[in-house]
C-alpha positions in Angstrom: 0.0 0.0 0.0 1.2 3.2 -0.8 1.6 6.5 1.2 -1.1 8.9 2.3 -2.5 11.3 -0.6 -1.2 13.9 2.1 1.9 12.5 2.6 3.0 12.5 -1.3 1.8 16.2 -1.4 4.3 17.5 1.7 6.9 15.4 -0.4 6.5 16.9 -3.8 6.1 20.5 -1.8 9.2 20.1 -0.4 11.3 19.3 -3.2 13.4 21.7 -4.9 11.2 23.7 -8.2 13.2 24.4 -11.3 11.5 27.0 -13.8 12.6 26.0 -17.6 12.3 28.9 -20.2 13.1 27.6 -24.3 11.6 28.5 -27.5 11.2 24.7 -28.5 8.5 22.7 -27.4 10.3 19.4 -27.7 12.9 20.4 -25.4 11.0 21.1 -22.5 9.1 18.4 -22.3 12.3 16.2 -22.4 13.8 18.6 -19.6 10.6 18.4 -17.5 10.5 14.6 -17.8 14.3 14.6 -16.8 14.1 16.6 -14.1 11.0 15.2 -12.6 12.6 11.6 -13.0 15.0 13.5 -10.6 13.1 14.5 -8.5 12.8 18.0 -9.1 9.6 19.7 -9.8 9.2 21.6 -12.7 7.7 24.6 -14.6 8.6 24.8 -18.5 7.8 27.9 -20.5 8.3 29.3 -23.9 8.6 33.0 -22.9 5.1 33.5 -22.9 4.3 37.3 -22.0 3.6 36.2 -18.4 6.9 34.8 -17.7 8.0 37.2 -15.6 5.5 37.6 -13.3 5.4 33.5 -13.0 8.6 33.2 -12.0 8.1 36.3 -9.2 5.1 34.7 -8.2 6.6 31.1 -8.0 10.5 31.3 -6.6 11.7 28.8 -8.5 15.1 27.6 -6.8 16.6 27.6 -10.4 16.1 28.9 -13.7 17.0 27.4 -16.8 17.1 30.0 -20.0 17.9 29.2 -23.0 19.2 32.4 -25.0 19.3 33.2 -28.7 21.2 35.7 -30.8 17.6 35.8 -33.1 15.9 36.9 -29.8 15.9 39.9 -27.6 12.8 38.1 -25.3 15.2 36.0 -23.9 17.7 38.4 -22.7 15.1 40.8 -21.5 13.7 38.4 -19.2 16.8 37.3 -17.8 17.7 40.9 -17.2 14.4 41.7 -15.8 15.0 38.6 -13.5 18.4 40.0 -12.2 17.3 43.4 -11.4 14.2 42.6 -9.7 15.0 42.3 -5.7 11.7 39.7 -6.0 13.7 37.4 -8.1 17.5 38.3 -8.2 18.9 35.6 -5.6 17.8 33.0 -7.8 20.5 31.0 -9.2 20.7 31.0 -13.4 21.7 28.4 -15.8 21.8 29.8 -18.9 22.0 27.9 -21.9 22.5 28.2 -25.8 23.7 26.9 -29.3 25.3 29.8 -30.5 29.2 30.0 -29.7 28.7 33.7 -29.3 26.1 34.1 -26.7 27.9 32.1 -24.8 31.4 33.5 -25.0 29.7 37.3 -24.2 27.9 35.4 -20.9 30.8 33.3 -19.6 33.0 36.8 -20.2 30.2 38.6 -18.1 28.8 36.2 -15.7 27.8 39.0 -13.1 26.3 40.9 -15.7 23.7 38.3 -16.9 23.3 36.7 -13.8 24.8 33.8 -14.2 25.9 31.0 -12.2 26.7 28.3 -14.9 26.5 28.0 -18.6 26.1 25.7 -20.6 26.4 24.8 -24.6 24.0 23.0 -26.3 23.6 20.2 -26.6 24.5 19.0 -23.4 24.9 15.8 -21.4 22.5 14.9 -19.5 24.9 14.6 -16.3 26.7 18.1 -16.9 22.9 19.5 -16.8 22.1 17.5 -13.4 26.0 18.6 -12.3 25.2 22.0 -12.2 22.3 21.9 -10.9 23.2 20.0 -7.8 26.2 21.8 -7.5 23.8 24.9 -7.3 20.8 23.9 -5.4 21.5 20.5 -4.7 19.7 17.1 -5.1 16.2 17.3 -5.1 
């Protein structure tokens, strides 16, 4: 027999929420069944006009943005993420295929807010290295 219906909830409550922001749908939905398999719960996104104020309202205890040179949403939102005091402690993985992008962020770190970057693709375990390094297991 399993555990309470009440008991599952405190446990899913408790664990650690990660807030996923891409432009492909695909990707997210791999990421959000990752993660969760982890144990983490998870909110995906495509930078719908909202995104912002979901993220202040959740508290995610990580974001994941994935930034592209063809985009300015992306780069708004993160710097809207680091300026606001509601949201600016929250640790950033920020992700992206273009070689540029991430040259300017890993030169800048402080200036985009972030705490690790990664190329895309990525391995699986580099992803879930980071993140535990940053907030831990789930």
């Amino acid at each position: 027999m399993g555990a309470p219906k009440e008991v599952l909830e405190v446990r899913q409550m408790a664990r650690q929420h990660i807030f996923v922001i891409n432009h492909d749908p695909a990707f997210l939905e791999v990421i959000r069944l990752l993660l969760q398999d982890d144990l983490y719960n998870v909110t995906t996104t495509n930078y719908a006009p909202r995104t912002w104020e979901q993220i202040a309202a959740l508290q995610p205890s990580l974001l994941l943005i994935d930034l592209s040179p063809r985009s300015q949403v992306g780069w708004e939102l993160l710097e809207r993420v680091r300026d606001a005091a509601a949201t600016s402690g929250i640790p950033i993985i920020i992700s992206s295929t273009d070689p540029r992008t991430l040259e300017c962020v890993r030169q800048n770190p402080a200036q985009y807010g972030a705490n690790a970057v990664l190329d895309k693709p990525f391995e699986v375990d580099t992803l879930l290295g980071a993140i535990h390094v940053l907030i831990g297991q789930a």
